[in-house]
N, C-alpha and C positions, 0 to 999 in steps of 0.2 A: 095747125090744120091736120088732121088725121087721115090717114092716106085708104084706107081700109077696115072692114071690121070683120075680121079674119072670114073669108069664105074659104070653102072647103076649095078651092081648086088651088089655093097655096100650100106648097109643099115647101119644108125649108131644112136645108142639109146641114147639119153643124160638124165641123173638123174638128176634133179634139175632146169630144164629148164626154169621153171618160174619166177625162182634168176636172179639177176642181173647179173653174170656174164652168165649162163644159157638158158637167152632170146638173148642177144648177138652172145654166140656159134653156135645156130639154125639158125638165121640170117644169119651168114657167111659158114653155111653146106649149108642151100639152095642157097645161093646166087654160093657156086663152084659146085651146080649141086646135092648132094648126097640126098638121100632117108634118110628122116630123119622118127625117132619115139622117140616120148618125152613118159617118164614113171612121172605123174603126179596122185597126188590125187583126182584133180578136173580138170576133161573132158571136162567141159563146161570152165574153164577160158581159158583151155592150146587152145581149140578149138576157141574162139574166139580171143584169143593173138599171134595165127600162123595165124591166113586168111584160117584153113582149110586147110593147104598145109604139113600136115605132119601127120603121123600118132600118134594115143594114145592110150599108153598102160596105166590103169587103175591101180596103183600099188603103193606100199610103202619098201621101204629099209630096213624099222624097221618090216615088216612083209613077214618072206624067201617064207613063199606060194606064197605071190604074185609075183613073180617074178622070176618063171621061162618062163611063157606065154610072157612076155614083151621083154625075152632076146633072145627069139627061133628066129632064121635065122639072128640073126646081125653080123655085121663082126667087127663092133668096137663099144667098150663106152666109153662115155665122162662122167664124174662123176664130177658133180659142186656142190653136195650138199653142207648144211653147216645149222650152226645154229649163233644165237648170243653168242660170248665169255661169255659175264655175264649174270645174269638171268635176262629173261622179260618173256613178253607174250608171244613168239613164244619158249617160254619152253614148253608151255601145261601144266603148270601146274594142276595135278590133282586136287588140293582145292586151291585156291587163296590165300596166303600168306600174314596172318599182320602185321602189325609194329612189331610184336615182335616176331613172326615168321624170315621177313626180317635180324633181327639182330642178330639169330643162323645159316642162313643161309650164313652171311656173315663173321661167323666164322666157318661153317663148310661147307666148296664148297661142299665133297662129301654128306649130308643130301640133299640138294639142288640139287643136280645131282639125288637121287632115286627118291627124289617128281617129276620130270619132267617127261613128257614123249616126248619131242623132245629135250634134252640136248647135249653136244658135245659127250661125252660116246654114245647115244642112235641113232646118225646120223654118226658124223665121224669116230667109231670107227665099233659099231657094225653092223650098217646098212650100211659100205661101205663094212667090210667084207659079209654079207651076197649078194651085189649083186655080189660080186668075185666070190661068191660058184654058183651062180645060172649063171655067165658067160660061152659060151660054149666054148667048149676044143679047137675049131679051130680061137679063136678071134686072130682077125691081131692087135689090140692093148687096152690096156685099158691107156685112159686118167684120170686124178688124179690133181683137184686143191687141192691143198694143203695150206699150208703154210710157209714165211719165221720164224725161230726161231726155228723149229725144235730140233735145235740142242744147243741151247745155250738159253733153257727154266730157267736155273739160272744166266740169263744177263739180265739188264734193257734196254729196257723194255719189253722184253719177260717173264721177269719173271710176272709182271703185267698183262700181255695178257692172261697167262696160269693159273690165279688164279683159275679158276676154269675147270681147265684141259684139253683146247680148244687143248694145243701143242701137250698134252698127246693122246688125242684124235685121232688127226690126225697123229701121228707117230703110233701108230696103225693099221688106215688104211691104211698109206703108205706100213707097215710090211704085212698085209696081202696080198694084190698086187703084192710085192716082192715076197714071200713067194710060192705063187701060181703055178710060171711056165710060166705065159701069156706075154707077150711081154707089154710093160708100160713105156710110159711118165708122169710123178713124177711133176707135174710144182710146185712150193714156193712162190706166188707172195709176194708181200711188200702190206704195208697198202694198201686195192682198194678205187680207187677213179675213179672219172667219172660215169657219167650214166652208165645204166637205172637206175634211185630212186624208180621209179614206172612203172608198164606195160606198154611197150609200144604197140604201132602197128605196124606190120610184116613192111611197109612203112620205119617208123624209124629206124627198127632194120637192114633195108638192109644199110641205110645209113649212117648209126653209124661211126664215124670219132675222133682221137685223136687230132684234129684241126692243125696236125703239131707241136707240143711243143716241144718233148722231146725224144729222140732216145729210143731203147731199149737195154736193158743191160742183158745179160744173166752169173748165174755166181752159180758155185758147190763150195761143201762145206758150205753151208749154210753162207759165208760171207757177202753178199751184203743186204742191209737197203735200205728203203724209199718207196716211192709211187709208185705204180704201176696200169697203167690201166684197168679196167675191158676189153674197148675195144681189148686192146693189149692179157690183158691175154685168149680173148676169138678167138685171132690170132691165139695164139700161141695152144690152145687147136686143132683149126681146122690145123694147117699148119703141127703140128705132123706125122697127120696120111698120107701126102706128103714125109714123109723123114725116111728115114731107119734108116739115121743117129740122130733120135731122139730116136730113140726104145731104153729099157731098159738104159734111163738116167732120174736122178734127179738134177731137176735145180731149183737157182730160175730167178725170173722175176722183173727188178724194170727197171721205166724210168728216164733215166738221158742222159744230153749232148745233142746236136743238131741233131733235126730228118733229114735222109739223107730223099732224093725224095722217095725213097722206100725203104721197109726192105727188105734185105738180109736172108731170115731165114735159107735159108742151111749153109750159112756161120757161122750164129750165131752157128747152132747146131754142123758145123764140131769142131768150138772152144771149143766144151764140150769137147773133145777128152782125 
């Protein structure tokens, strides 16, 4: 059942937008018409990585002030944030880390987790709960990438993924969303693969294509493995907020088998059932 066909009085804020699955999402909200507003730390990249064609809200997840200005009058969120599983640069680390540093760090994830300041703790758990609180009470959905392994963080190779709490992380924000009241698609994808690696241009992003490979597989229970498209997953973030029949379910997302001509997505999500 199709919930909407996109009127202009839906606005929809996406978190993370300048990630790779996140430049995608935007891409295919404007391309079905809707009023987008990206919440981004830097104005001038989000502003020249859209063409100008969507608004900016000036904000951070890891900081709840900002972020009630960016959520006022939206009807839905898409939440792509994320970090890197193990430690690098895009930790933030506050003092740069030595050799010998490195190797208490890589016996003790949690010391490594408080030196960051954009760790999985600091992005998927608490700054996803934070933009929940600052979401307003009439949202028609909140969208949620997540992750597969979820649920089976003591299986290889999840258990490796989650060495430094990425599962734990995101099962957290999953809990708060839950948690909340708000109506929410949960998506799991499988390892991403496929472009964007790097910013692209609004151009690109309308064009964005899975070349035809690989069908899509949707599947609860945290069962299903392997690779999964950015482009797809950035499908299914937008096709969500088309279908009733997506509300309050957790899936996940991998491609496998032969792409029919076109996806099915109502069908796929009646199969959640």
């Amino acid at each position: 059942m199709t919930s909407f066909e996109t009127p202009v009085e839906n606005l929809v804020l996406v978190a993370g937008a300048t990630g790779g699955v996140g430049q995608l999402v935007v891409g295919k909200l404007l391309e079905k018409g809707f009023r987008v507003r990206v919440l981004t730390r830097n104005a001038k990249k989000a502003e020249e990585m859209f063409n100008q064609r969507v608004e900016i809200a000036v904000g951070d997840i890891r900081k709840p002030a900002t972020l009630p200005a960016a959520t006022q009058n939206v009807t839905h969120i898409i939440c792509c944030t994320g970090t890197t599983a193990f430690p690098s640069t895009r930790w933030e680390f506050d003092q740069p880390p030595n050799l010998i540093e490195w190797g208490v760090t890589f016996l003790n994830p949690q010391s490594s987790q408080a030196k960051a300041k954009n760790s999985p703790a600091k992005i998927d758990a608490q700054g996803v709960t934070n933009l929940v609180a600052a979401a307003p009470g009439n949202l028609q959905r909140f969208v949620f990438v997540s992750s597969c392994g979820i649920l089976r963080k003591n299986q290889f190779p999840f258990s490796i993924l989650n060495a430094f709490g990425v599962l734990d992380a995101k099962e957290k924000g999953e809990e708060s969303i839950i948690n909340s009241g708000l109506p929410y698609s949960i998506i799991r994808p499988g390892r991403l693969i496929d472009g964007p690696y790097t910013s692209y241009d609004l151009n690109t992003l309308l064009k964005a294509k899975t070349g035809g490979k690989y069908g899509v597989v949707l599947g609860t229970g945290d069962k299903l493995s392997g690779d999964a498209s950015r482009i797809d997953v950035a499908n299914v973030c937008v096709e969500c907020l088309f279908h009733l029949t997506s509300s309050r379910k957790i899936f996940e997302l991998v491609n496998q088998g032969q792409r029919p001509p076109v996806i099915n997505w109502e069908s796929l999500f009646c199969q959640l059932e």
